[in-house]
mmCIF file of the protein (N, C-alpha, C, O) and its ligand, coordinates in Angstrom:
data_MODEL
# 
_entry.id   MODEL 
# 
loop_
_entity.id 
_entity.type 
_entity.pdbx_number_of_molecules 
1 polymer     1 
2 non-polymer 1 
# 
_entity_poly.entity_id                      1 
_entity_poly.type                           'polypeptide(L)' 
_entity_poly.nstd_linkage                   no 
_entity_poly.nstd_monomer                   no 
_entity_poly.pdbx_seq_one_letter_code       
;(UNK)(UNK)(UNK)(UNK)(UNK)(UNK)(UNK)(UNK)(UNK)(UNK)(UNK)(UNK)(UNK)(UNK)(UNK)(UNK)
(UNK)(UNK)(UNK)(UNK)(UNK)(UNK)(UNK)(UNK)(UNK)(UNK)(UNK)(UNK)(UNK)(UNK)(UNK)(UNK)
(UNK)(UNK)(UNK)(UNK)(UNK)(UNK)(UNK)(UNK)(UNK)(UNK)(UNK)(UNK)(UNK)(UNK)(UNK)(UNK)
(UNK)(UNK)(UNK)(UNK)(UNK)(UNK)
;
_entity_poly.pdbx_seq_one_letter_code_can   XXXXXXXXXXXXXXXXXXXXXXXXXXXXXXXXXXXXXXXXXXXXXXXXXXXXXX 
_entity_poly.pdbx_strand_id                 A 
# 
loop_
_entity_poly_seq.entity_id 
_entity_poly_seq.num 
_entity_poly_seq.mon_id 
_entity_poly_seq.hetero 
1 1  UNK n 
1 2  UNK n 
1 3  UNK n 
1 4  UNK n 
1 5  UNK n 
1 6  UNK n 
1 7  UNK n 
1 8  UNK n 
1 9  UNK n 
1 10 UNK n 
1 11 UNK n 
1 12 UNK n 
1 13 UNK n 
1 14 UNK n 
1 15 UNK n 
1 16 UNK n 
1 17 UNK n 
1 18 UNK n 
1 19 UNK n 
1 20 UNK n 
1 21 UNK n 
1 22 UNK n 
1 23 UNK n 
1 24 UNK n 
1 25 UNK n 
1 26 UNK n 
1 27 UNK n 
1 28 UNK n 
1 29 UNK n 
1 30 UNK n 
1 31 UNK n 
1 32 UNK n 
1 33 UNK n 
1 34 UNK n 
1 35 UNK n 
1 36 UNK n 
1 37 UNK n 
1 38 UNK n 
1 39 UNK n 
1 40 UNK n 
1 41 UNK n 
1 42 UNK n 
1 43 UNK n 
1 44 UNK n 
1 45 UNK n 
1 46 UNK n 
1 47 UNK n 
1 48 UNK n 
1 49 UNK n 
1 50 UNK n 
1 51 UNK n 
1 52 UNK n 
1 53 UNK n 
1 54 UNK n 
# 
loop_
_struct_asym.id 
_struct_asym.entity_id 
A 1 
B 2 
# 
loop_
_chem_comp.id 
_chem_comp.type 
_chem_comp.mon_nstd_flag 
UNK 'L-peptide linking' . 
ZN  non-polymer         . 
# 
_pdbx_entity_nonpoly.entity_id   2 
_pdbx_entity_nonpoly.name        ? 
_pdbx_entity_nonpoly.comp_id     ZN 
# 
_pdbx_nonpoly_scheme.asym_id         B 
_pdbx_nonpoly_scheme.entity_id       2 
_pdbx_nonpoly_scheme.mon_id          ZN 
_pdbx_nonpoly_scheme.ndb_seq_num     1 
_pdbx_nonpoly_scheme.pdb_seq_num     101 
_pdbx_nonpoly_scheme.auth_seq_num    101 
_pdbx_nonpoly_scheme.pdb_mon_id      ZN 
_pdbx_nonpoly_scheme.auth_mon_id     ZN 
_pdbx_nonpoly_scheme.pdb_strand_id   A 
_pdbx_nonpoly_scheme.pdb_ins_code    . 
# 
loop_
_atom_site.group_PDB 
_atom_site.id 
_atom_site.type_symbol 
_atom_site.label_atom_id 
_atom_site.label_alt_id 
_atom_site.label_comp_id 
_atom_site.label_asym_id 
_atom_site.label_entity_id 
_atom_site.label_seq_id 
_atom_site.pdbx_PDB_ins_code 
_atom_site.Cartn_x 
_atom_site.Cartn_y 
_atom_site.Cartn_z 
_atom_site.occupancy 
_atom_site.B_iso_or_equiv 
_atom_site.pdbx_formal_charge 
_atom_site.auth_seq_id 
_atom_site.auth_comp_id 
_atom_site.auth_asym_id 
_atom_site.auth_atom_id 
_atom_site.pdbx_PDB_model_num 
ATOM   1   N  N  . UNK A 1 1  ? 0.849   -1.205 0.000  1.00 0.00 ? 1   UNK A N  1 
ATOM   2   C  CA . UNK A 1 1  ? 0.000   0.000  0.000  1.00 0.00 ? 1   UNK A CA 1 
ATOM   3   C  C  . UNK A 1 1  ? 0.876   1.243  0.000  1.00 0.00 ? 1   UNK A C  1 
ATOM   4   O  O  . UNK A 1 1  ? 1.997   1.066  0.477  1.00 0.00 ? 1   UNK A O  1 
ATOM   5   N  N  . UNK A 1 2  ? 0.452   3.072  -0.656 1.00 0.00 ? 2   UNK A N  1 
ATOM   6   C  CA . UNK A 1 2  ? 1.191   3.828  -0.636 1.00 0.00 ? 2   UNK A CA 1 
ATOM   7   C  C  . UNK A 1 2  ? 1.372   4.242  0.780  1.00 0.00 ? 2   UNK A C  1 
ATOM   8   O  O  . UNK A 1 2  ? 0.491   4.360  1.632  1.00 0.00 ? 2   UNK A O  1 
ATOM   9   N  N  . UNK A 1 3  ? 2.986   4.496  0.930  1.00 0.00 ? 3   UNK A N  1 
ATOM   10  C  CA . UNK A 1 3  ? 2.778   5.447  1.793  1.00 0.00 ? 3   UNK A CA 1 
ATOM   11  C  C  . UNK A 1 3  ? 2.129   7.406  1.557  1.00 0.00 ? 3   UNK A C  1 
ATOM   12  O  O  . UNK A 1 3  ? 2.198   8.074  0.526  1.00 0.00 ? 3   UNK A O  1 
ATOM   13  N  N  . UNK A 1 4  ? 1.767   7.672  2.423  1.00 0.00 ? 4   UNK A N  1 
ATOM   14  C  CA . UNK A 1 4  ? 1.076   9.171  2.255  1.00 0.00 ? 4   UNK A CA 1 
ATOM   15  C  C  . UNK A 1 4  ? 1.720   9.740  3.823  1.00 0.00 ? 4   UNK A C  1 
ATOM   16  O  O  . UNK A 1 4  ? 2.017   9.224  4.900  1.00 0.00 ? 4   UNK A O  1 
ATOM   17  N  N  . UNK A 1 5  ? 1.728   11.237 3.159  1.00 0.00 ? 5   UNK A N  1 
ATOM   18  C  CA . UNK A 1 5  ? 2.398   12.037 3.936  1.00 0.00 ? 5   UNK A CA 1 
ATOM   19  C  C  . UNK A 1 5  ? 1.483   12.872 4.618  1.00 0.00 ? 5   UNK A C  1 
ATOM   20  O  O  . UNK A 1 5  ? 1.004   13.414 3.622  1.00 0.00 ? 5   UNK A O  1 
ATOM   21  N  N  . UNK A 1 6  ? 1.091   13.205 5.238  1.00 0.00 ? 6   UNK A N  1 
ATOM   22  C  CA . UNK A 1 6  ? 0.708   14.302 6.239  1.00 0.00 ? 6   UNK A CA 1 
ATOM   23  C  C  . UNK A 1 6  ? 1.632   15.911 6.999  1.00 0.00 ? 6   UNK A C  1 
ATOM   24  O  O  . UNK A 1 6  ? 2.807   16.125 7.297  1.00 0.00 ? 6   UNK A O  1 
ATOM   25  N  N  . UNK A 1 7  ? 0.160   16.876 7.078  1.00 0.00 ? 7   UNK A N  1 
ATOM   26  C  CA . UNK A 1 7  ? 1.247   17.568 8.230  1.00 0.00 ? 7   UNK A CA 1 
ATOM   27  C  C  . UNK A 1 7  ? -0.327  18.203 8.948  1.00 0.00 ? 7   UNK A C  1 
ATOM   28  O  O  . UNK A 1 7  ? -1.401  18.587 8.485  1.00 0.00 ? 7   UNK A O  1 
ATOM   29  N  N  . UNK A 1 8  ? 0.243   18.055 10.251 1.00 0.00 ? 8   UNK A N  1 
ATOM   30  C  CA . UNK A 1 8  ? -0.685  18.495 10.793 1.00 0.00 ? 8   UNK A CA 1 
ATOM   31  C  C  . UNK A 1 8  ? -0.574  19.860 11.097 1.00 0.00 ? 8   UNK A C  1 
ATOM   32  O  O  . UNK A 1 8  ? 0.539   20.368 11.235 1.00 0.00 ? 8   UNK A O  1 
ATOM   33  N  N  . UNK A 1 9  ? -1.469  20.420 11.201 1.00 0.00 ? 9   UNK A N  1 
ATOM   34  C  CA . UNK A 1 9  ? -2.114  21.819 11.251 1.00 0.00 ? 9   UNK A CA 1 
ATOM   35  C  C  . UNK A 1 9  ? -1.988  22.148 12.466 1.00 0.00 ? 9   UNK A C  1 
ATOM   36  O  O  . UNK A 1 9  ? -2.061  23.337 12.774 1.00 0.00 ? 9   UNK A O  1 
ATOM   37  N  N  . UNK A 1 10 ? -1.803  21.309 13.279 1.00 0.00 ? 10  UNK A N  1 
ATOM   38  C  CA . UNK A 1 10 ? -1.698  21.914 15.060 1.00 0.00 ? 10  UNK A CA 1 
ATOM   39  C  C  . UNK A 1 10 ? -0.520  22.189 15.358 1.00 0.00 ? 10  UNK A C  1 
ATOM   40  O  O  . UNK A 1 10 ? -0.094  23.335 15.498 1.00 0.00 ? 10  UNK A O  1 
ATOM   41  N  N  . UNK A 1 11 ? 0.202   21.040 15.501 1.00 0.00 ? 11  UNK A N  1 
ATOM   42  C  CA . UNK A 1 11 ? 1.816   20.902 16.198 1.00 0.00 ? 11  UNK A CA 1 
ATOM   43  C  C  . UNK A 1 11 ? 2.654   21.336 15.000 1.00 0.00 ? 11  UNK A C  1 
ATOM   44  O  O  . UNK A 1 11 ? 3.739   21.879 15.209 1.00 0.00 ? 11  UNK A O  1 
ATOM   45  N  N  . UNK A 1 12 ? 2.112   21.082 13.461 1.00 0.00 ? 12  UNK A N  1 
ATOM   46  C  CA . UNK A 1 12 ? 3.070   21.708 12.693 1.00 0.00 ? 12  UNK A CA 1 
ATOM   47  C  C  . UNK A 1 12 ? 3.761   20.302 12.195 1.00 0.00 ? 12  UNK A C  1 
ATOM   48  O  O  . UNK A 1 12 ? 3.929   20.357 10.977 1.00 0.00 ? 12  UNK A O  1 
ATOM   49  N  N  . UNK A 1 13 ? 4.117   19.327 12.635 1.00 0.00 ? 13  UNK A N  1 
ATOM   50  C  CA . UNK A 1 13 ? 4.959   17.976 12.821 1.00 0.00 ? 13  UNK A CA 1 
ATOM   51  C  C  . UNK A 1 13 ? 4.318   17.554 11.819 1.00 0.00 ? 13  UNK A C  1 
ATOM   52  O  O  . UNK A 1 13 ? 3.191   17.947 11.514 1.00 0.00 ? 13  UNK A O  1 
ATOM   53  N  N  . UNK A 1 14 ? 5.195   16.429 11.006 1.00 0.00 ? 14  UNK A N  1 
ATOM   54  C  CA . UNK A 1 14 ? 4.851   15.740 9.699  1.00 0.00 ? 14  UNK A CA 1 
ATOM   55  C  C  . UNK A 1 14 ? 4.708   14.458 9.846  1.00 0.00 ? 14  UNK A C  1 
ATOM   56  O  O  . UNK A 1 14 ? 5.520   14.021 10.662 1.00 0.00 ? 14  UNK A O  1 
ATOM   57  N  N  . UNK A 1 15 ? 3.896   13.525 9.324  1.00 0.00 ? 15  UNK A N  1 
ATOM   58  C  CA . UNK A 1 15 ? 4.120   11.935 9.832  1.00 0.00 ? 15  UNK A CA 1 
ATOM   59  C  C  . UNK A 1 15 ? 3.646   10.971 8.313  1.00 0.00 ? 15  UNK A C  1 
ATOM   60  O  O  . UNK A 1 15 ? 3.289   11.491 7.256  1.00 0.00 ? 15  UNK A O  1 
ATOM   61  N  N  . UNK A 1 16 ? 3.725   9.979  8.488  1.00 0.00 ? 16  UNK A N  1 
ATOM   62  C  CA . UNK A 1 16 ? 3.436   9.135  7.344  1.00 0.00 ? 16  UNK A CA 1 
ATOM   63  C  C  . UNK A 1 16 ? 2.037   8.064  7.847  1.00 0.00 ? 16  UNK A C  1 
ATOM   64  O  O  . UNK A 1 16 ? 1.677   7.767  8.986  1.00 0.00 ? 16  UNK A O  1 
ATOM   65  N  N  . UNK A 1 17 ? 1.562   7.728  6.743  1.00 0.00 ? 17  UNK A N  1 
ATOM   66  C  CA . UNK A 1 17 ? 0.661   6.788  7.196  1.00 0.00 ? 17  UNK A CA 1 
ATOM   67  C  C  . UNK A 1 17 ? 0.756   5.828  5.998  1.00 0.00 ? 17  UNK A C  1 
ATOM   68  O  O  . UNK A 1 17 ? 0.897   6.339  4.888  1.00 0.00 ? 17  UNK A O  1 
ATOM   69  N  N  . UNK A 1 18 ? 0.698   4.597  6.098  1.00 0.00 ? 18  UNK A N  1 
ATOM   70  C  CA . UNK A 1 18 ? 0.342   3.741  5.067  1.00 0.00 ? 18  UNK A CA 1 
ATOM   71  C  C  . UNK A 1 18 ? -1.209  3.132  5.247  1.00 0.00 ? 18  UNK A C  1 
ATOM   72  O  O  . UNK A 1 18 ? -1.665  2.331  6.064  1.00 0.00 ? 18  UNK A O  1 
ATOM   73  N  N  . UNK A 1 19 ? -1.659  3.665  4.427  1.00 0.00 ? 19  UNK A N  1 
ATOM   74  C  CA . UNK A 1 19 ? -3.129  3.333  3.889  1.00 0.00 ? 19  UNK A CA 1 
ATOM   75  C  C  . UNK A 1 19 ? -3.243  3.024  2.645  1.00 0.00 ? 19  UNK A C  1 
ATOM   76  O  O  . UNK A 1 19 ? -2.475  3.364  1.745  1.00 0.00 ? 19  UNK A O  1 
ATOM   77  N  N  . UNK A 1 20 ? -4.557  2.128  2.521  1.00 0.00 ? 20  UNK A N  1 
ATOM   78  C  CA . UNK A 1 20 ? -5.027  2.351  0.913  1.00 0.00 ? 20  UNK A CA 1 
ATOM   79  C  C  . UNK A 1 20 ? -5.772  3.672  0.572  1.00 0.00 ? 20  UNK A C  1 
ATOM   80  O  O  . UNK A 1 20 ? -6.092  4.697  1.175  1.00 0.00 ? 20  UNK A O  1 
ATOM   81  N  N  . UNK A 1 21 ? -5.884  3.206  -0.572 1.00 0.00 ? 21  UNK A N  1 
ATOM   82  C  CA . UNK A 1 21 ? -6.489  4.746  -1.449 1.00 0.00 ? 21  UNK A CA 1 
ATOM   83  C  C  . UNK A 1 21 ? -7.498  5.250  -1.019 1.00 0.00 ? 21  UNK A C  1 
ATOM   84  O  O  . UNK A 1 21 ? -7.787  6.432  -0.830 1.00 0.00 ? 21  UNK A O  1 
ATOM   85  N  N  . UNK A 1 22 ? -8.340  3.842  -0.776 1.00 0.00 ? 22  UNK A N  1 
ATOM   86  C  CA . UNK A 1 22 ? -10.010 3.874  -0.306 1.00 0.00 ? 22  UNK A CA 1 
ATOM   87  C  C  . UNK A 1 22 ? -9.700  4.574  1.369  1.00 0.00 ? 22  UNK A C  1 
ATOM   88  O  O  . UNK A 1 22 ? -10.595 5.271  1.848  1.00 0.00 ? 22  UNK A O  1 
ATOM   89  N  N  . UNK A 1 23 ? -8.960  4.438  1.837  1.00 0.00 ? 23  UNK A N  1 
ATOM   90  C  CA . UNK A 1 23 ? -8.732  4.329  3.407  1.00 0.00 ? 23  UNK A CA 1 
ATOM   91  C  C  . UNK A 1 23 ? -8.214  5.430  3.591  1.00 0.00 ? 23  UNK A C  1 
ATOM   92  O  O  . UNK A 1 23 ? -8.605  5.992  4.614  1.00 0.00 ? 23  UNK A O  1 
ATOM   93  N  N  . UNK A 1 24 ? -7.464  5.975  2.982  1.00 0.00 ? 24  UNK A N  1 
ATOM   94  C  CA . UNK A 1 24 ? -7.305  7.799  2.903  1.00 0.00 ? 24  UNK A CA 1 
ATOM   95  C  C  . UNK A 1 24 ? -8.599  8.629  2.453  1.00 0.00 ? 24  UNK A C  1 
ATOM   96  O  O  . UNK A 1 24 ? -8.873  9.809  2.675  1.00 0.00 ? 24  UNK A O  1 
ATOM   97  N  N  . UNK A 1 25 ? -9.130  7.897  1.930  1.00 0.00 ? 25  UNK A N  1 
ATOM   98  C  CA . UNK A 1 25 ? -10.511 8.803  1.032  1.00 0.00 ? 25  UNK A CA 1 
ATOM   99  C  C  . UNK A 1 25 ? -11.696 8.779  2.630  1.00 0.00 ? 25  UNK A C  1 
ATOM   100 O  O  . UNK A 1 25 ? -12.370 9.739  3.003  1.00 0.00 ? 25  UNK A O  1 
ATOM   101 N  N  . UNK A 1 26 ? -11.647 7.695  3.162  1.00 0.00 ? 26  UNK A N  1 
ATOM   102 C  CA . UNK A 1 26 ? -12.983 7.525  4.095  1.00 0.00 ? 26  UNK A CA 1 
ATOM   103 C  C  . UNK A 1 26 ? -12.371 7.451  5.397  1.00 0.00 ? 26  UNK A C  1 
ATOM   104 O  O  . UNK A 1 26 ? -13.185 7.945  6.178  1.00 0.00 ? 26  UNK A O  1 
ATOM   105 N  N  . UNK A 1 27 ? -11.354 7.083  6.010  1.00 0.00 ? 27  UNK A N  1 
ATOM   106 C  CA . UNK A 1 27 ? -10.446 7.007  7.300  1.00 0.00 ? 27  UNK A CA 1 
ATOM   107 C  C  . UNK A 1 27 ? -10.550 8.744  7.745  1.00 0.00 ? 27  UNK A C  1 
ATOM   108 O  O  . UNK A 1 27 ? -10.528 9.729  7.006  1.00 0.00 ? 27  UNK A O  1 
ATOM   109 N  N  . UNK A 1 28 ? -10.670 8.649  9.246  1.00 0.00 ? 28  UNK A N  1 
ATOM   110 C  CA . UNK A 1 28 ? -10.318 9.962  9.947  1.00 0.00 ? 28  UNK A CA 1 
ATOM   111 C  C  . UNK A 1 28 ? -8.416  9.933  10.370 1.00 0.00 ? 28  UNK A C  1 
ATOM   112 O  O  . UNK A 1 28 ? -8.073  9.335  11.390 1.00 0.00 ? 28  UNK A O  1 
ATOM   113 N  N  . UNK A 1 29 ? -7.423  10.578 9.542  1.00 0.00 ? 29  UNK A N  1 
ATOM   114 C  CA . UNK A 1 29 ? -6.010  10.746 9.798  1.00 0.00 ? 29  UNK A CA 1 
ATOM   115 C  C  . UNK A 1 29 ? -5.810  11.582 11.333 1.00 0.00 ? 29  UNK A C  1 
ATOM   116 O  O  . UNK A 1 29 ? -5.778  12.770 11.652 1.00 0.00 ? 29  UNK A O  1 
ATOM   117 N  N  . UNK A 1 30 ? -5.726  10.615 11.885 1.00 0.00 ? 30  UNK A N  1 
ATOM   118 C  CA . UNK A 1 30 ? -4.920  11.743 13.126 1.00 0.00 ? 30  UNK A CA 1 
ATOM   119 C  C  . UNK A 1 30 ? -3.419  11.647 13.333 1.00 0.00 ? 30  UNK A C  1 
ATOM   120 O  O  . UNK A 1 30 ? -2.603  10.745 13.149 1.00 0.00 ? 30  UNK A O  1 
ATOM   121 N  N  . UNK A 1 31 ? -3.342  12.892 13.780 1.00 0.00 ? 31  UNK A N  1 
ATOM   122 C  CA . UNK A 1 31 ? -1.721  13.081 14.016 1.00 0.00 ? 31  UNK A CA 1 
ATOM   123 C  C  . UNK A 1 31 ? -1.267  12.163 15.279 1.00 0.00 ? 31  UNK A C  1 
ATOM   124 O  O  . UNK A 1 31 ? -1.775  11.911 16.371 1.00 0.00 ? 31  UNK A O  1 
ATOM   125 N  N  . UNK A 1 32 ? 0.119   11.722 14.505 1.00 0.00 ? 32  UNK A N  1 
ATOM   126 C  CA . UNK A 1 32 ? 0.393   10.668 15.436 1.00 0.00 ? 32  UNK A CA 1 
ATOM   127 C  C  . UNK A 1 32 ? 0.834   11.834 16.809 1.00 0.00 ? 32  UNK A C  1 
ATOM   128 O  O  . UNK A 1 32 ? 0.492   11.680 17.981 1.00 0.00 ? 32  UNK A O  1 
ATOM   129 N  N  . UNK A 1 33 ? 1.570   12.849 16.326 1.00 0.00 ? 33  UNK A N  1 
ATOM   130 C  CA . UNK A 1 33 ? 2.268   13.081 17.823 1.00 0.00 ? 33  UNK A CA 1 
ATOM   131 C  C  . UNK A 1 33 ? 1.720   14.160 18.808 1.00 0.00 ? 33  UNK A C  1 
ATOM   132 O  O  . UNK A 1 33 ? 2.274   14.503 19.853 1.00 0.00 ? 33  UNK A O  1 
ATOM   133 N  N  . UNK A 1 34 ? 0.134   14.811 18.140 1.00 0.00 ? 34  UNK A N  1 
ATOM   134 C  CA . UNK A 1 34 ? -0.548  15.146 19.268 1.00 0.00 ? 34  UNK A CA 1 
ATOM   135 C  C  . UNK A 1 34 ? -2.373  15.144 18.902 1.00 0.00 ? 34  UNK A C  1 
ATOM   136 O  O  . UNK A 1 34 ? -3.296  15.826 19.348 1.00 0.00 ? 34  UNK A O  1 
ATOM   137 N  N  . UNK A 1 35 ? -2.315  14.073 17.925 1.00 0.00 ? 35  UNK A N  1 
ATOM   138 C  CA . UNK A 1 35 ? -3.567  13.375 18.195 1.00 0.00 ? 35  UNK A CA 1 
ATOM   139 C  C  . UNK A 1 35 ? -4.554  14.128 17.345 1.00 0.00 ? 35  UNK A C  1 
ATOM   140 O  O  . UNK A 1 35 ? -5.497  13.368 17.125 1.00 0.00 ? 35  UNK A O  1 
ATOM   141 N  N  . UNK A 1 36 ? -4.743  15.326 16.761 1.00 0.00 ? 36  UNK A N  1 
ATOM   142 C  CA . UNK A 1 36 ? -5.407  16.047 16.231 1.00 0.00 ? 36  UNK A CA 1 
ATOM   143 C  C  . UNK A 1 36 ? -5.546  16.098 14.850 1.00 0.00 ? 36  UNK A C  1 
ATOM   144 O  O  . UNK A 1 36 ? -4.601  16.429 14.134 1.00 0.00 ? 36  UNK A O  1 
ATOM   145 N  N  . UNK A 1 37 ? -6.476  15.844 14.476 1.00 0.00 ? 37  UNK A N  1 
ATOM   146 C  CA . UNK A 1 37 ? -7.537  15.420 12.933 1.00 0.00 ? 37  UNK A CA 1 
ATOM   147 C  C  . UNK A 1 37 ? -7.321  16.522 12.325 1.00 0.00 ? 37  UNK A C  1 
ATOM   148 O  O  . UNK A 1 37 ? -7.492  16.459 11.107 1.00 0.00 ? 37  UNK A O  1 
ATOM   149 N  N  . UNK A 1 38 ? -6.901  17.837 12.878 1.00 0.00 ? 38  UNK A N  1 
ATOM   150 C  CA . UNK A 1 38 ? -6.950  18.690 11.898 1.00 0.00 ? 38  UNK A CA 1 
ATOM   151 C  C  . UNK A 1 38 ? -5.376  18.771 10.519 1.00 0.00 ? 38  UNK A C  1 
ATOM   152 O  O  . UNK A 1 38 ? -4.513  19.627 10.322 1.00 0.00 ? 38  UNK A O  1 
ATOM   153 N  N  . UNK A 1 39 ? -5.632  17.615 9.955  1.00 0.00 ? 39  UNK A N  1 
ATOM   154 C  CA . UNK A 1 39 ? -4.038  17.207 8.957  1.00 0.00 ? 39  UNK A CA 1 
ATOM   155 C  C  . UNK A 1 39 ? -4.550  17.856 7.950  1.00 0.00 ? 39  UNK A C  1 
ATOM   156 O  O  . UNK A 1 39 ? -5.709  18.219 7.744  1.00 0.00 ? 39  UNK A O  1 
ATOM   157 N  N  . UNK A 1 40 ? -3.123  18.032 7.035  1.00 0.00 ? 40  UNK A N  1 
ATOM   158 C  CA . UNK A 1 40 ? -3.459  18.592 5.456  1.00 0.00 ? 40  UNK A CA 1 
ATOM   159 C  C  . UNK A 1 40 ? -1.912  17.453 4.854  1.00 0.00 ? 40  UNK A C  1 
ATOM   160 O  O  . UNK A 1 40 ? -0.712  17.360 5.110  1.00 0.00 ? 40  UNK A O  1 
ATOM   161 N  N  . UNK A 1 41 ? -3.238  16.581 3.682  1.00 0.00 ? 41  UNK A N  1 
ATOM   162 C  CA . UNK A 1 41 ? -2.339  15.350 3.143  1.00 0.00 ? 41  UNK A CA 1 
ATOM   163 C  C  . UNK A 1 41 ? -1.567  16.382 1.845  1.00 0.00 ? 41  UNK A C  1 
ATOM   164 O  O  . UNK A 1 41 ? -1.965  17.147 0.966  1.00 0.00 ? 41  UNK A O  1 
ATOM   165 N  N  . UNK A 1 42 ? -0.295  15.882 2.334  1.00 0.00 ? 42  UNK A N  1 
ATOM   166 C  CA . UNK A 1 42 ? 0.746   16.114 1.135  1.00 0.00 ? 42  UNK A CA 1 
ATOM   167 C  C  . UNK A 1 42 ? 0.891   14.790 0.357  1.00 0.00 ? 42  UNK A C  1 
ATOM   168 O  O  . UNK A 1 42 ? 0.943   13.589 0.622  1.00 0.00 ? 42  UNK A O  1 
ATOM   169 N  N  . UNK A 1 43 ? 0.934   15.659 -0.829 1.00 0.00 ? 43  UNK A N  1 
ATOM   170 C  CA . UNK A 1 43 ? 0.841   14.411 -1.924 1.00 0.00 ? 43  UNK A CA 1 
ATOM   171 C  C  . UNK A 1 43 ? 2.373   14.092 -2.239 1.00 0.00 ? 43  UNK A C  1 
ATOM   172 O  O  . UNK A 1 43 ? 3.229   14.972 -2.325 1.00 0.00 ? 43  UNK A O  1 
ATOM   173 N  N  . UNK A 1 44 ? 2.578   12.930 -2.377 1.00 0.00 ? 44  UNK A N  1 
ATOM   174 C  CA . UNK A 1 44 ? 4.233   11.913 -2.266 1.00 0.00 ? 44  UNK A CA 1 
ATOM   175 C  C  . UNK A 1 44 ? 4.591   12.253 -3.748 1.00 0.00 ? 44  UNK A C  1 
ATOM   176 O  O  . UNK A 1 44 ? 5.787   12.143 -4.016 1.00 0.00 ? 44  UNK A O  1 
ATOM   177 N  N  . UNK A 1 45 ? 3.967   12.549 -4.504 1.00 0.00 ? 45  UNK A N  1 
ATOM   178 C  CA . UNK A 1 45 ? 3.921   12.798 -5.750 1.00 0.00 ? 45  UNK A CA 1 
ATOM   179 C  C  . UNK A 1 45 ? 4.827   13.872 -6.175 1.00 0.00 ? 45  UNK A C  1 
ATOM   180 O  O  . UNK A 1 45 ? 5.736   13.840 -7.004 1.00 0.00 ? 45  UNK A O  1 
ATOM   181 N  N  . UNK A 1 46 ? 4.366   14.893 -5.388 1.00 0.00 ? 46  UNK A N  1 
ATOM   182 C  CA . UNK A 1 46 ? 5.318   16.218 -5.276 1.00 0.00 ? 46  UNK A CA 1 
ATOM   183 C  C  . UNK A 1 46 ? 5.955   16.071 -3.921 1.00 0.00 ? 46  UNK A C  1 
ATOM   184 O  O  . UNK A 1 46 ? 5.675   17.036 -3.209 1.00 0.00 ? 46  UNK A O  1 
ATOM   185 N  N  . UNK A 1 47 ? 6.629   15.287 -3.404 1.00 0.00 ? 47  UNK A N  1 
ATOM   186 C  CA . UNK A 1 47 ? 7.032   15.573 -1.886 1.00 0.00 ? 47  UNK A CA 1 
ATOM   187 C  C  . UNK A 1 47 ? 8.493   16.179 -1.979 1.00 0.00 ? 47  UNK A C  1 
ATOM   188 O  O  . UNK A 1 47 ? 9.081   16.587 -0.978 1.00 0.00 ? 47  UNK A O  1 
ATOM   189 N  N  . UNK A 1 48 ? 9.067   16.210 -3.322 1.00 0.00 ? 48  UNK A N  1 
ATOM   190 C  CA . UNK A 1 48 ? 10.151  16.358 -3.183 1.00 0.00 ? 48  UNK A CA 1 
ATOM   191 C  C  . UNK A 1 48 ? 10.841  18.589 -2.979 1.00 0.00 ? 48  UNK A C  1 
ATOM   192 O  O  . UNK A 1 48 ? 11.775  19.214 -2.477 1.00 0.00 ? 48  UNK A O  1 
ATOM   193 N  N  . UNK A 1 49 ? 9.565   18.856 -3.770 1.00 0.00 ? 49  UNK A N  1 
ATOM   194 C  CA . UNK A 1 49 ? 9.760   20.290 -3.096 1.00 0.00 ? 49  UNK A CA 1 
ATOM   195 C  C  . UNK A 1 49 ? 8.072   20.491 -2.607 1.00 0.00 ? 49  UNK A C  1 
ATOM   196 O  O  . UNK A 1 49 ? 7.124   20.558 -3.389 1.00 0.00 ? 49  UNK A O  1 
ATOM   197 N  N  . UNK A 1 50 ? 8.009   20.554 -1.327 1.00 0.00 ? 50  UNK A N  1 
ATOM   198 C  CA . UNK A 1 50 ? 7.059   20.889 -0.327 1.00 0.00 ? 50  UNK A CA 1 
ATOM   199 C  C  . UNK A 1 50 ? 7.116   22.117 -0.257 1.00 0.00 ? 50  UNK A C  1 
ATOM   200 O  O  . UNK A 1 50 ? 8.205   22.475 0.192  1.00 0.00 ? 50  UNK A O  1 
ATOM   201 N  N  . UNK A 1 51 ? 6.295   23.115 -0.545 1.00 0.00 ? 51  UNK A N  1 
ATOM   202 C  CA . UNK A 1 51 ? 5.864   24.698 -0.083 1.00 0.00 ? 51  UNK A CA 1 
ATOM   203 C  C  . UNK A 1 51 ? 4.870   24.602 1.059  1.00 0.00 ? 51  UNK A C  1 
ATOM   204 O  O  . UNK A 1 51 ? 3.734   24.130 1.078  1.00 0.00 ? 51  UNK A O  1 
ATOM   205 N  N  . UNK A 1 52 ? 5.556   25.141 1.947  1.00 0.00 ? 52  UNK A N  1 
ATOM   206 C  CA . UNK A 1 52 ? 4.627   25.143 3.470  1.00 0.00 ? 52  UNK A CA 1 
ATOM   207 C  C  . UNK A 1 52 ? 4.043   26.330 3.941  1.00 0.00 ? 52  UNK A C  1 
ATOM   208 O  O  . UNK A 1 52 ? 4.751   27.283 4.268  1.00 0.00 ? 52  UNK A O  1 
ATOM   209 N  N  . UNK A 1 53 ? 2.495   26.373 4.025  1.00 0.00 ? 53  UNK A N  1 
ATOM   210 C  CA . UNK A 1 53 ? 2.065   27.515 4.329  1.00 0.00 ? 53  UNK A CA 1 
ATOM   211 C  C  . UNK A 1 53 ? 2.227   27.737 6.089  1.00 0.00 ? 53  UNK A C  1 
ATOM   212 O  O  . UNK A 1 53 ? 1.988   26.817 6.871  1.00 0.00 ? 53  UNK A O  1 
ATOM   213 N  N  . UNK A 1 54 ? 2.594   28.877 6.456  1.00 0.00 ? 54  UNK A N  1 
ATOM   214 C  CA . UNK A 1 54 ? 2.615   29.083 7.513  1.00 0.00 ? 54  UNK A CA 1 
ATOM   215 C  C  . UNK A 1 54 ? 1.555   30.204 8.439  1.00 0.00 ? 54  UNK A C  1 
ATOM   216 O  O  . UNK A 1 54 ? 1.704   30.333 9.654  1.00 0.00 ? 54  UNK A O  1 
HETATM 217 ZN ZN . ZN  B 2 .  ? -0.085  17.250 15.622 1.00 0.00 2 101 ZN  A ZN 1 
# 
């Protein structure tokens, strides 16, 4: 399955999740390191230059 990237919107901290496609589309992502749903998925596709809004 892909891995997919995350960053969460709270702590700022980035984490990975391996899910399926379907399971990113319908799954609630929480941040692993302070628990909060509020993520924005970065796509692995472009991961290699990330523009980060601050
Ligand atoms: Zn967090």
């Amino acid at each position: 399955m892909p891995t997919y990237e995350f960053l969460c919107n709270k702590c700022g901290k980035e984490f990975f999740r391996i899910m399926s496609m379907k399971e990113r589309e319908t799954a609630k992502v929480k941040c692993e390191h302070c628990g909060a749903e509020d993520v924005t998925p970065l796509l692995s596709t472009v991961i290699t230059k990330t523009s980060r809004k601050s």
